[in-house]
TIRO-2110 file (N, C-alpha, C; in Angstrom, 1 decimal):
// TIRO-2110
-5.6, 33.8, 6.6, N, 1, A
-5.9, 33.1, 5.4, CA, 1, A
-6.8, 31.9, 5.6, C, 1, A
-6.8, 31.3, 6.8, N, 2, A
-8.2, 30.3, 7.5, CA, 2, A
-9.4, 30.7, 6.7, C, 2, A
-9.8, 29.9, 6.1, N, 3, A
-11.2, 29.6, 5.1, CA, 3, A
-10.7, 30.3, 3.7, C, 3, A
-10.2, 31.0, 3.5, N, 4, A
-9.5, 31.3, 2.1, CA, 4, A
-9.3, 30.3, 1.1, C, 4, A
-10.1, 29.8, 0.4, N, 5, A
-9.6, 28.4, -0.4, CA, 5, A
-9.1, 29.0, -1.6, C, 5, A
-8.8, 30.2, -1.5, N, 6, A
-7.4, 30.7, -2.9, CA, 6, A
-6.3, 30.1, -2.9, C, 6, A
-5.8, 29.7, -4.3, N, 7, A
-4.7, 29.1, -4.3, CA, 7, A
-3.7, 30.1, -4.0, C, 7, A
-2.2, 30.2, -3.2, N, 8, A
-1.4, 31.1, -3.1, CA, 8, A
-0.6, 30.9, -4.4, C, 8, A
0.1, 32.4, -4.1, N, 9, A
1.2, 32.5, -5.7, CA, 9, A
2.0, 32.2, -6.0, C, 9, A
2.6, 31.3, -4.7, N, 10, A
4.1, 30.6, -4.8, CA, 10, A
3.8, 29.7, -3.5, C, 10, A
4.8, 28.5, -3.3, N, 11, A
4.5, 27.3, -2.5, CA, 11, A
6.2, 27.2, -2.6, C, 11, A
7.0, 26.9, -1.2, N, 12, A
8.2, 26.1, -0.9, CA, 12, A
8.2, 25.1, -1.4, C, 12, A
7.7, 24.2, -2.0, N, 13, A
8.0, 22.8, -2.7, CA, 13, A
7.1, 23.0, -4.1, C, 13, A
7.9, 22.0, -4.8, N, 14, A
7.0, 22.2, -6.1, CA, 14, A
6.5, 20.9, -6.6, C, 14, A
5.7, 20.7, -7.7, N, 15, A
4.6, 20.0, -7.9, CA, 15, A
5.0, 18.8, -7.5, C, 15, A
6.6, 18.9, -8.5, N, 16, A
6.9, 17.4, -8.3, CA, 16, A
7.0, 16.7, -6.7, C, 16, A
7.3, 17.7, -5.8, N, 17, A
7.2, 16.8, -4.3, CA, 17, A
5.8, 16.7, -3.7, C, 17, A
4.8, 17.9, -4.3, N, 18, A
3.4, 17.8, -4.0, CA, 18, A
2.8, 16.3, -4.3, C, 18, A
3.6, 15.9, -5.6, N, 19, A
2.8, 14.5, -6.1, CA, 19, A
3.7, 13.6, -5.2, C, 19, A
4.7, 13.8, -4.8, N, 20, A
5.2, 12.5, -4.0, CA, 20, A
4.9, 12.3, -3.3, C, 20, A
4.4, 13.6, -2.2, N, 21, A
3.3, 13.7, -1.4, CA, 21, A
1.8, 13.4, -1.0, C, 21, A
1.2, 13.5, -2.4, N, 22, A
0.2, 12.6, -2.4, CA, 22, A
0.1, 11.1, -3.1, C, 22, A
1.5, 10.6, -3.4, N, 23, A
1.9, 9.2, -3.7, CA, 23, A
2.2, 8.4, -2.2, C, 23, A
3.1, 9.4, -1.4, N, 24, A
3.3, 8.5, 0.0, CA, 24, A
2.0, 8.6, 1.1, C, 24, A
1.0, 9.5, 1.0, N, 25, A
0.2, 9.2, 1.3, CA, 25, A
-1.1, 8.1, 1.4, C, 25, A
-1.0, 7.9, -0.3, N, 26, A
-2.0, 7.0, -0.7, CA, 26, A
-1.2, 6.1, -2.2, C, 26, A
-1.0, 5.4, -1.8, N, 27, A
-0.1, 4.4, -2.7, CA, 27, A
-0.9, 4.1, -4.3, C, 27, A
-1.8, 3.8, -4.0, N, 28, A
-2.8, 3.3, -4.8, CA, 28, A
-3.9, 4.7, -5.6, C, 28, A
-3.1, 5.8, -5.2, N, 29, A
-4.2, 7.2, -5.7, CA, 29, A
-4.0, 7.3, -7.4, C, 29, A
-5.2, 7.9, -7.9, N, 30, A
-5.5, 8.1, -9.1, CA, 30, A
-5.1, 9.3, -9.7, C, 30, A
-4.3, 9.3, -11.0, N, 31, A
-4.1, 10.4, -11.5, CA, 31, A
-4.9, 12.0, -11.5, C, 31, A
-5.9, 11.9, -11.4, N, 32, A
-7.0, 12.8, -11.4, CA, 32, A
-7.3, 13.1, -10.1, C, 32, A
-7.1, 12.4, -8.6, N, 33, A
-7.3, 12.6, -7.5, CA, 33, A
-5.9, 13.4, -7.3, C, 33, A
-4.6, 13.0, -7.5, N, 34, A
-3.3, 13.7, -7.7, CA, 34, A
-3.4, 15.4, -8.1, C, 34, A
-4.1, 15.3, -9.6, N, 35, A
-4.0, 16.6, -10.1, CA, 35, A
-4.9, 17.3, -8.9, C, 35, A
-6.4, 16.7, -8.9, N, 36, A
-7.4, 18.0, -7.9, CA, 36, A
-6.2, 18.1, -6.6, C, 36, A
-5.9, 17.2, -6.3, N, 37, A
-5.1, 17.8, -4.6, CA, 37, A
-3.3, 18.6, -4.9, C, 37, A
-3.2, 18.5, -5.8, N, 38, A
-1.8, 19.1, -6.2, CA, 38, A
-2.4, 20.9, -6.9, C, 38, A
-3.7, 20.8, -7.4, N, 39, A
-4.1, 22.4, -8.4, CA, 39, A
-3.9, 21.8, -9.6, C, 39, A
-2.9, 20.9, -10.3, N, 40, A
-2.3, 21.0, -11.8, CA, 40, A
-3.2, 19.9, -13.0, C, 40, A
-3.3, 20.0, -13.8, N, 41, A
-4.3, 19.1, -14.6, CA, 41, A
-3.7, 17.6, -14.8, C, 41, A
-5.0, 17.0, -14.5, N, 42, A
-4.5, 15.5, -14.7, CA, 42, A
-3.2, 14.9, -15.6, C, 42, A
-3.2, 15.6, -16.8, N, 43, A
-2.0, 15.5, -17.9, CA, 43, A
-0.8, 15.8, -17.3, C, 43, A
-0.6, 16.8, -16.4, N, 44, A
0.6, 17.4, -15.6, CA, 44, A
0.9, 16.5, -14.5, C, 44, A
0.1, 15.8, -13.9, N, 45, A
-0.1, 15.0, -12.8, CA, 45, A
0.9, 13.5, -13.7, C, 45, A
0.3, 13.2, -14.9, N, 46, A
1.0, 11.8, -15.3, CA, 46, A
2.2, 12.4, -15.6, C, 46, A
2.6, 13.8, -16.3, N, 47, A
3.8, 13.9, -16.6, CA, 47, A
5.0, 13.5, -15.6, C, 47, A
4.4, 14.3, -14.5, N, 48, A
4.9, 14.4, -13.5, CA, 48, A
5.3, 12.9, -12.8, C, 48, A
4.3, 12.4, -12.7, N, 49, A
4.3, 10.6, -12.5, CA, 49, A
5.4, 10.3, -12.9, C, 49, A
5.3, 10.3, -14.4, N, 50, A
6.3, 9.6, -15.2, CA, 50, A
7.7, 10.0, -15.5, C, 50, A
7.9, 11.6, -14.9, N, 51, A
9.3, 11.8, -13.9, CA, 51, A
9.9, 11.2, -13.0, C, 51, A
9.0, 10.9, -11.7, N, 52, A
9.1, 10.2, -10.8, CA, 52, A
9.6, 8.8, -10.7, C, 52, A
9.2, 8.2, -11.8, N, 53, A
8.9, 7.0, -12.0, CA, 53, A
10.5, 6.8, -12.8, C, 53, A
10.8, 7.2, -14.0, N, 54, A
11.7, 7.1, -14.8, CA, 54, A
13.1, 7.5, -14.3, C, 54, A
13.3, 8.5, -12.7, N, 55, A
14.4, 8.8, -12.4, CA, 55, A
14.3, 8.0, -11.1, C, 55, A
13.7, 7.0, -11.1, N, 56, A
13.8, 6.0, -10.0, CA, 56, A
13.4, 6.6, -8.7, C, 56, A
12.6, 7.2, -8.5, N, 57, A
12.2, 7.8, -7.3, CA, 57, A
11.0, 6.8, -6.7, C, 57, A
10.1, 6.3, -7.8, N, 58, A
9.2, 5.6, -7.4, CA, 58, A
8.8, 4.2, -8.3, C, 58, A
8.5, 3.4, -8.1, N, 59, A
8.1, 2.2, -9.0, CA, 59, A
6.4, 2.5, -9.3, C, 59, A
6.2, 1.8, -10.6, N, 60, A
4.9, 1.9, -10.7, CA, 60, A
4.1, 0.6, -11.0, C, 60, A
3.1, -0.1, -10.5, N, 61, A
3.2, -1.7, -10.8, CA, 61, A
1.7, -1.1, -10.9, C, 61, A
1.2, -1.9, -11.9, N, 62, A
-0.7, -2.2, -12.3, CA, 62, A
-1.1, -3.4, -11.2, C, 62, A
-2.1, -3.2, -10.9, N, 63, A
-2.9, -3.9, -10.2, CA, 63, A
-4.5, -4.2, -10.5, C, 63, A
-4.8, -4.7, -11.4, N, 64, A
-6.0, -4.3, -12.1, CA, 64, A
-6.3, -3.6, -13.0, C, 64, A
-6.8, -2.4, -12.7, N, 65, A
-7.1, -1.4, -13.7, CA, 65, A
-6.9, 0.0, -13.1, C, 65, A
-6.0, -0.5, -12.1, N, 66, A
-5.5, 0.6, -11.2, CA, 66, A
-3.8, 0.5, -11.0, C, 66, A
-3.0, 1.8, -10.7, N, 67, A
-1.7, 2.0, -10.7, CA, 67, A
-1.3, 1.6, -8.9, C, 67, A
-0.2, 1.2, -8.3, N, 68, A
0.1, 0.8, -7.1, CA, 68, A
1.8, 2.1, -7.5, C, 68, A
1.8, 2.7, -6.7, N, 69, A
3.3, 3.4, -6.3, CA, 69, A
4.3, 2.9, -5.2, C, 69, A
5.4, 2.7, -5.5, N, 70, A
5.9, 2.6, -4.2, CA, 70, A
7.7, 3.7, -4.5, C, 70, A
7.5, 4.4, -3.1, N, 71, A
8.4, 5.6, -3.4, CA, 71, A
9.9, 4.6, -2.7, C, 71, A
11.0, 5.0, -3.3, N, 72, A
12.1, 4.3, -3.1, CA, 72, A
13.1, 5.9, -1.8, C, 72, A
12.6, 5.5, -0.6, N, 73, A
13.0, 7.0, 0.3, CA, 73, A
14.8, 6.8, 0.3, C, 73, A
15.1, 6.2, -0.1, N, 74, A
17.0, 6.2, -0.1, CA, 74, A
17.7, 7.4, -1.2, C, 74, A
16.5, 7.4, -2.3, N, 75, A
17.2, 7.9, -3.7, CA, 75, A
17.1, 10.0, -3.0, C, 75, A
18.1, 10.0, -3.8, N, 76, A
18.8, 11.0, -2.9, CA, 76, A
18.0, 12.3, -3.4, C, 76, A
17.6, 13.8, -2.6, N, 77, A
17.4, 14.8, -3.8, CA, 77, A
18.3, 15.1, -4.6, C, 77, A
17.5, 15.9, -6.1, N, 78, A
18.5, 16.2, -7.0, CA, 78, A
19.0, 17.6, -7.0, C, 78, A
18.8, 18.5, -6.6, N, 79, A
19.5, 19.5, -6.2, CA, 79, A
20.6, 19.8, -5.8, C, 79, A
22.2, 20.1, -6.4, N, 80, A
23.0, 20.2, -5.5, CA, 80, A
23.2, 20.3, -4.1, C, 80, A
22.5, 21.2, -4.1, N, 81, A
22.0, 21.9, -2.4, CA, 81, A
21.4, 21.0, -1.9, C, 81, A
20.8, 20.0, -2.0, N, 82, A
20.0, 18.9, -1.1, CA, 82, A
20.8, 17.6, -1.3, C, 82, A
21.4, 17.4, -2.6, N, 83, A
21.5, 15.7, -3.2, CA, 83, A
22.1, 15.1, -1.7, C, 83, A
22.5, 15.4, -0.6, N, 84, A
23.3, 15.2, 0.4, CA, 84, A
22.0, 14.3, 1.6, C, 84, A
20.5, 14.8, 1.0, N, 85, A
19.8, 14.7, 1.5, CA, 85, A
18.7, 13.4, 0.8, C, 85, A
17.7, 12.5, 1.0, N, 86, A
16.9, 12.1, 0.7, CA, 86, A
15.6, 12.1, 0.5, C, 86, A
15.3, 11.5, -0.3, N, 87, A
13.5, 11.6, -0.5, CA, 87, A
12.7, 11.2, 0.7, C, 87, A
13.4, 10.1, 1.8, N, 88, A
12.5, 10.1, 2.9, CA, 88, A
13.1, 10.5, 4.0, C, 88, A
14.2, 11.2, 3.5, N, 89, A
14.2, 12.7, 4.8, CA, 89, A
13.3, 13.5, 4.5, C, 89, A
12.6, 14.4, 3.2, N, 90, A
11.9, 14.9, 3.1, CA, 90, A
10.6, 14.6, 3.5, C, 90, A
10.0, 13.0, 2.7, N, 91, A
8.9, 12.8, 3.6, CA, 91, A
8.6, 12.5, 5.2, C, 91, A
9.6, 12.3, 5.5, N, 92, A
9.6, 12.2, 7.0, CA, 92, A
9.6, 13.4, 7.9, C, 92, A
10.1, 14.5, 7.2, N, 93, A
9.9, 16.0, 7.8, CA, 93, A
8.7, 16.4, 7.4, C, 93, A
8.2, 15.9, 6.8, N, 94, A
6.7, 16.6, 6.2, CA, 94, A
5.8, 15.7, 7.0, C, 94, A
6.1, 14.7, 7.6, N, 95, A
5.1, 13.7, 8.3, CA, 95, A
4.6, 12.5, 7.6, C, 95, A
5.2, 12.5, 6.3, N, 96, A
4.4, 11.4, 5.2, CA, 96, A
5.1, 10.1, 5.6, C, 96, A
6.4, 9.9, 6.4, N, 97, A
7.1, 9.0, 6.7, CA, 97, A
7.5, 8.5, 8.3, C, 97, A
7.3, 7.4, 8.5, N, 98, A
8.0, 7.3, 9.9, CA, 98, A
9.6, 6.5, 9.8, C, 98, A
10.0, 8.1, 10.8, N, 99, A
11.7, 7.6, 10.6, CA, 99, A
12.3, 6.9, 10.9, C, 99, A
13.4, 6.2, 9.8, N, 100, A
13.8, 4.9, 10.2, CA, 100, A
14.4, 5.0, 11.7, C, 100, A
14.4, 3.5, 12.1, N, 101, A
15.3, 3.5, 13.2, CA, 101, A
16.4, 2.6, 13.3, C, 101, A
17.4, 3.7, 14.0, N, 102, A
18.9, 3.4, 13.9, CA, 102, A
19.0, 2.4, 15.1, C, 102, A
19.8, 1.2, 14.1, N, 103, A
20.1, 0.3, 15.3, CA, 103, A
21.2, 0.5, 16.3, C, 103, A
21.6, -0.2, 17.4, N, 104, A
22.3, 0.3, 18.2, CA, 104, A
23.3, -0.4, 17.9, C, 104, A
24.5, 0.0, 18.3, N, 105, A
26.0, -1.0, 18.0, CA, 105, A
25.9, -0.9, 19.3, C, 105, A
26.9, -2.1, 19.7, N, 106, A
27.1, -2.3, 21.2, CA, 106, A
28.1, -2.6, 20.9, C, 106, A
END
């Protein structure tokens, strides 16, 4: 599939972690740069945003005339099957995060 720039028909993660994904990447990214790198239309991209945003996964602060993200990696996933798990365990398996480090008890 190397040079194939067709979209595939199914993807392991879905939009909503695609956009977290390109939120922890670039903090400061534009709704419209979101949608082209996610496939979904800019409209889908704020929806989505404002998922994120409203179940506390991310904060969203203005800076100008531009939006600032900041992802909160403690809040847990919501899937029964995951909730056990976190948003920056996920980004940290994906590489978007570097993992905390555990201090040492002596």
């Amino acid at each position: 599939m190397a040079g194939d720039s067709k979209k595939p028909g199914w993807t392991f993660l879905t939009n909503h972690s695609h956009v977290l994904v390109c939120i922890a990447d670039e903090p400061d990214i534009r709704g419209r740069d979101i949608a082209e790198r996610v496939g979904i239309t800019e409209r889908a991209a704020q929806a989505i945003v404002a998922d994120l945003v409203e179940a506390g996964y991310v904060t969203r602060t203005r800076h100008g005339r531009r939006n600032h993200y900041q992802i909160h990696p403690d809040a847990p996933l919501r899937h029964p099957l995951e909730d056990s798990h976190t948003i920056g365990e996920l980004l940290t398996t994906l590489g978007r995060l570097t993992p905390k480090r555990r201090s040492r008890t002596t």
